[in-house]
VEXDREN-2710 file (C-alpha; in Angstrom, 1 decimal):
% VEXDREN-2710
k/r/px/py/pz
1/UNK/4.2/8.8/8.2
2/UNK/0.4/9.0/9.0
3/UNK/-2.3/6.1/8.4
4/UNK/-4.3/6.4/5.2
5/UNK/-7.0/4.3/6.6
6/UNK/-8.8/3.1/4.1
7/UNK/-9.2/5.8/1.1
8/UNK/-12.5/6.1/1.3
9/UNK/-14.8/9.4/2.6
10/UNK/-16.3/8.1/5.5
11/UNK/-12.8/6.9/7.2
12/UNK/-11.3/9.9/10.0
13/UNK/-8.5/11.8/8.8
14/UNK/-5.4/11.4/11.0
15/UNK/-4.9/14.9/11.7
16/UNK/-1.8/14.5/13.9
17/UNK/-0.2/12.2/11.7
18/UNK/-0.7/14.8/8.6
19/UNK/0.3/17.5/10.6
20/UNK/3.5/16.2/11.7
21/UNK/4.8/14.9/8.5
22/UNK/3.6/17.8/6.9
23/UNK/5.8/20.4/9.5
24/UNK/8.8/18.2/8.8
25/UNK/8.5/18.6/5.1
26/UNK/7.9/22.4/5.6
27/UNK/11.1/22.5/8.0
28/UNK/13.4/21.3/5.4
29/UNK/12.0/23.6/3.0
30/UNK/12.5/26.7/5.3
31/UNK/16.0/25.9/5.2
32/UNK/16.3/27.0/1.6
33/UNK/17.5/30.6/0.2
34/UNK/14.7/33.2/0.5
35/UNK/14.8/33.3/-3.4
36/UNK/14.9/29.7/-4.4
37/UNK/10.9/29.1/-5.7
38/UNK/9.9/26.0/-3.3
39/UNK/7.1/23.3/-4.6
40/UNK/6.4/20.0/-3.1
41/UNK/5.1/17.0/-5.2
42/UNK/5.1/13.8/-4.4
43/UNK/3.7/10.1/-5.5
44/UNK/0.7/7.8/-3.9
45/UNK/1.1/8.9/-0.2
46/UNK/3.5/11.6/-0.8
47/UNK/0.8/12.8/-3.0
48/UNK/-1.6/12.8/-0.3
49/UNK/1.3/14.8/2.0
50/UNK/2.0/17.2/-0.9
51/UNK/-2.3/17.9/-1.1
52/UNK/-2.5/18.3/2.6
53/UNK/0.5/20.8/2.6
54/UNK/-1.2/22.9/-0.3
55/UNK/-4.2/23.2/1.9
56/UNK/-2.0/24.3/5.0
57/UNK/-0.2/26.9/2.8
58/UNK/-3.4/28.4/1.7
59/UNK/-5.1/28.3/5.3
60/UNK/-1.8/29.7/6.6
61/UNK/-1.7/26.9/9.0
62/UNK/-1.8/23.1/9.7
63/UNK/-5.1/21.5/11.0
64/UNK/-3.5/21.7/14.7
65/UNK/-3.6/25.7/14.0
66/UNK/0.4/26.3/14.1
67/UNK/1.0/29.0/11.2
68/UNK/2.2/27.4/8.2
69/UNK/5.6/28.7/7.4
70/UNK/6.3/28.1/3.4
71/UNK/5.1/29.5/0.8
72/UNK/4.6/27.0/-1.6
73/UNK/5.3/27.8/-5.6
74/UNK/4.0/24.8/-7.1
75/UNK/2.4/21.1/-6.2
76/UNK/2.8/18.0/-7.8
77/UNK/0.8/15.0/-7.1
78/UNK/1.1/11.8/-8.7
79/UNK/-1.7/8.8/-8.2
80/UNK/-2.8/10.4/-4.8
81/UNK/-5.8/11.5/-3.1
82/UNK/-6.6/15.0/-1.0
83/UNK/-6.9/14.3/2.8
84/UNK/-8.9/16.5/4.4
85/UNK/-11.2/17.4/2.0
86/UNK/-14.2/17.3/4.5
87/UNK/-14.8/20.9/5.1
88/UNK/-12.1/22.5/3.3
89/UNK/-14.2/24.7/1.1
90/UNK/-15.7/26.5/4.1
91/UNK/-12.1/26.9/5.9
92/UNK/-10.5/28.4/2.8
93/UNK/-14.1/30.5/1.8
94/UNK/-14.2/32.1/5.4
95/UNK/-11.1/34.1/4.5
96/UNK/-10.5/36.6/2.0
97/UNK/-6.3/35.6/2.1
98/UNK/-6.7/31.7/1.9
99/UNK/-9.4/32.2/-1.3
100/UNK/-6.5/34.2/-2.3
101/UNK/-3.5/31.7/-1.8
102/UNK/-5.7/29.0/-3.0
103/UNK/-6.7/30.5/-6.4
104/UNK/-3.1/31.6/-7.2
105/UNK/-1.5/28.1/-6.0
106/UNK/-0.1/26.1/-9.4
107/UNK/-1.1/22.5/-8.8
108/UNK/-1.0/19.6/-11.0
109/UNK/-2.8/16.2/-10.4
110/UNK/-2.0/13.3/-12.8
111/UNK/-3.8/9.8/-11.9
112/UNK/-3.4/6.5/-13.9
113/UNK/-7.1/5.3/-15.2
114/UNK/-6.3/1.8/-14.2
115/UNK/-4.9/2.6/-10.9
116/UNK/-5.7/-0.6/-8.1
117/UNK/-3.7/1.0/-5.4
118/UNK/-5.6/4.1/-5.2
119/UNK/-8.6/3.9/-7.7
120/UNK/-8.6/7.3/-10.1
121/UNK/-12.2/8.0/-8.9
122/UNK/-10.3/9.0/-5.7
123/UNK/-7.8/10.8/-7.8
124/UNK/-10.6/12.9/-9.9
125/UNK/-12.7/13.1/-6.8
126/UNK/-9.6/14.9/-5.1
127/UNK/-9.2/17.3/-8.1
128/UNK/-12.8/18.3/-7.5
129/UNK/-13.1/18.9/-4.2
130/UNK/-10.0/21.2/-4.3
131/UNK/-11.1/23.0/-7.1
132/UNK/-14.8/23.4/-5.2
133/UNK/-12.8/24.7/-2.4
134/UNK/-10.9/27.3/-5.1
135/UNK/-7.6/25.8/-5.9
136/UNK/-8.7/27.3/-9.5
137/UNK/-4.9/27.0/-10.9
138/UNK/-5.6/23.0/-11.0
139/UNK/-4.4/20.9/-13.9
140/UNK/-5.9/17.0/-13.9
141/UNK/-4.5/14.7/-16.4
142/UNK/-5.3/11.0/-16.7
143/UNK/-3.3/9.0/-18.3
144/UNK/-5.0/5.4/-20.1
145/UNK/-4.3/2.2/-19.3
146/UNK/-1.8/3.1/-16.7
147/UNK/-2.1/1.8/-12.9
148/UNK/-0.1/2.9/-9.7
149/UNK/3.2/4.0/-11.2
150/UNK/4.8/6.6/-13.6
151/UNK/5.6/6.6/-17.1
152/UNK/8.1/8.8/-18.8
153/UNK/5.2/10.6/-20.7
154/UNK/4.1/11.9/-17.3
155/UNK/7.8/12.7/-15.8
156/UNK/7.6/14.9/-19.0
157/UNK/4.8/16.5/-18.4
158/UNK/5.4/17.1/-14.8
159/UNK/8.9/18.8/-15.8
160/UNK/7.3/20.9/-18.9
161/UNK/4.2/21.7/-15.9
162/UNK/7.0/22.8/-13.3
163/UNK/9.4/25.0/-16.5
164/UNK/5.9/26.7/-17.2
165/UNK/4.3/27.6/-14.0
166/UNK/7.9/28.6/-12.3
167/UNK/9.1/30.5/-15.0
168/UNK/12.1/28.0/-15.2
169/UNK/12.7/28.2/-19.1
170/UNK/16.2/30.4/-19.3
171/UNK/17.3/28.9/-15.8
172/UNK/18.1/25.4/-17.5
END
């Protein structure tokens, strides 16, 4: 895992700790069939993970500057917050192939308005700053009244989200 510190702007990003979970996710995924369409979503931290490795697949590498080697389909992130987001909108801007990857990348944030684990400013703050950065294919939804756990509604969602932007709708 890697510290989340304390949520807030101000508090240092730990880099290695990202990284490394991060390259371990991406390992498993390499393991899967050249034409199997690979996504990562995640909740609360593995939100954060699943953020961080959207911004390593459109940089085409982890903060540590080892390539990147998935190429992610889809991101999911439930009640979680972008690491990183410091300086990520000059990183991707300064290359014409990570403004690419980033524009093109399906994500889809949901965040609970009554979240207390991770407050939804965080969560719509997130949303921004990757969309600033040009994550352009970026869905937000909020749901009311909820705090820091699912509900079926948004399972739904997430699985009509993932049908839609992977094409999945004769594969079921």
């Amino acid at each position: 895992g890697f510290d989340a510190g304390e949520l807030s702007e101000e508090s240092p990003d730990d880099w290695e700790g990202l990284d490394a979970s991060a390259a371990h996710i991406a390992n498993f995924l390499s393991a899967e069939p050249s034409d199997v369409k690979v996504g990562i979503g995640g909740f609360s931290m593995g939100a954060a993970m699943a953020l961080y490795s959207a911004t390593a697949c459109a940089l085409g590498r982890y903060g540590n500057g080892i390539p990147y080697p998935i190429n992610l389909r889809a991101v999911v992130g439930l009640s979680g917050w972008l690491p990183g987001s410091r300086g990520l909108r000059n990183k991707i801007q300064v290359s014409h192939e990570a403004a690419r990857r980033a524009a093109s990348l399906p994500i889809l944030l949901s965040h609970g308005t009554c979240d207390d684990v991770v407050p939804y400013k965080i969560g719509e703050k997130s949303a921004h700053s990757l969309n600033i950065a040009g994550f352009w294919n970026l869905t937000f939804k909020n749901y009311e009244g909820i705090g820091h756990y699912t509900v079926p509604k948004e399972m739904d969602e997430v699985c009509n989200w993932l049908t839609t932007k992977l094409c999945l709708e004769g594969s079921r």
